[in-house]
C-alpha positions as CSV (number, residue, x, y, z in Angstrom):
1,X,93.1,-82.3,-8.6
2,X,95.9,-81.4,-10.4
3,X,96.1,-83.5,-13.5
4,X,92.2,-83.7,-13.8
5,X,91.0,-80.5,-13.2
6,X,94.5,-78.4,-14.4
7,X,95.6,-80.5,-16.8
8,X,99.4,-80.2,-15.5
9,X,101.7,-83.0,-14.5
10,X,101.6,-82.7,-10.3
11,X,105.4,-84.1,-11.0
12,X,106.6,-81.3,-12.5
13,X,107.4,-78.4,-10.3
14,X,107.0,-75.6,-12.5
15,X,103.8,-76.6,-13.7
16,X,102.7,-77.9,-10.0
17,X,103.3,-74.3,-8.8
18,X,101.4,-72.7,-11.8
19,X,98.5,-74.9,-11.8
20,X,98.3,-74.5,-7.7
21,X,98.2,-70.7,-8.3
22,X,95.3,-71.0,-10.4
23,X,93.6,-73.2,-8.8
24,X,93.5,-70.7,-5.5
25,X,92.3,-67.8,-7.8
26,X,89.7,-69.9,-9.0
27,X,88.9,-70.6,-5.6
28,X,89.1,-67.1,-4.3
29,X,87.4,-65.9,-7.3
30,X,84.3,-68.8,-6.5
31,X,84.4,-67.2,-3.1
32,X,84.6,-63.8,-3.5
33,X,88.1,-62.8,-2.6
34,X,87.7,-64.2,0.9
35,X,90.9,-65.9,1.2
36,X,90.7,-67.7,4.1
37,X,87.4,-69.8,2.5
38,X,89.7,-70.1,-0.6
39,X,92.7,-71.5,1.6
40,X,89.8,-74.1,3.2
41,X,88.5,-75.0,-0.2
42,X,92.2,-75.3,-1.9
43,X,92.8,-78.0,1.8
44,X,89.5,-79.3,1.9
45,X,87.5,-78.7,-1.7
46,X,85.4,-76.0,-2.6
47,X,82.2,-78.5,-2.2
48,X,82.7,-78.9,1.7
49,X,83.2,-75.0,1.9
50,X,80.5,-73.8,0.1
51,X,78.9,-76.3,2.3
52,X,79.4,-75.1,5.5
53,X,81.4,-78.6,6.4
54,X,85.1,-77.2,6.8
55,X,87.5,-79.7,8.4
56,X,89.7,-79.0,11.4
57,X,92.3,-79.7,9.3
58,X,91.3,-77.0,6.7
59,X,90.7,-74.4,9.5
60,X,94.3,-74.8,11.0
61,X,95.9,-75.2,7.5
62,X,94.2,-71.9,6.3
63,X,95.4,-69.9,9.7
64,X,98.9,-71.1,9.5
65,X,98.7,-70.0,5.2
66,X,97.8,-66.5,6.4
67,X,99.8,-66.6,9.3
68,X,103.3,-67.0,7.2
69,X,101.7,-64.5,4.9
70,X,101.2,-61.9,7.4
């Protein structure tokens, strides 16, 4: 996701970190500022979200996110 759809190196930290960041606000702004459907997309894609086929996986990952943001 990174290199193709970013267009940063996933190897460099600094630009790993930036591109991540704007991948989520692309996601949350593709979902309307709902960010636990953005933390599900950024885990499991934003296809399978907008969907409606969220993976376990996803669901925990975006609970534990929020959880450590809280």
């Amino acid at each position: 996701t990174a290199s193709k759809a970013l267009h940063v190196d996933p190897w460099q930290p600094r630009a790993n970190i930036i591109g991540g960041a704007r991948y989520l606000r692309r996601l949350l702004t593709r979902f309307h500022g709902k960010l636990r459907l953005a933390l599900e997309a950024y885990n499991a894609g934003p296809t399978a979200v907008a969907e409606g086929v969220i993976p376990i996986p996803a669901v925990t990952y975006a609970k534990q996110v929020m959880a450590l943001a809280a």
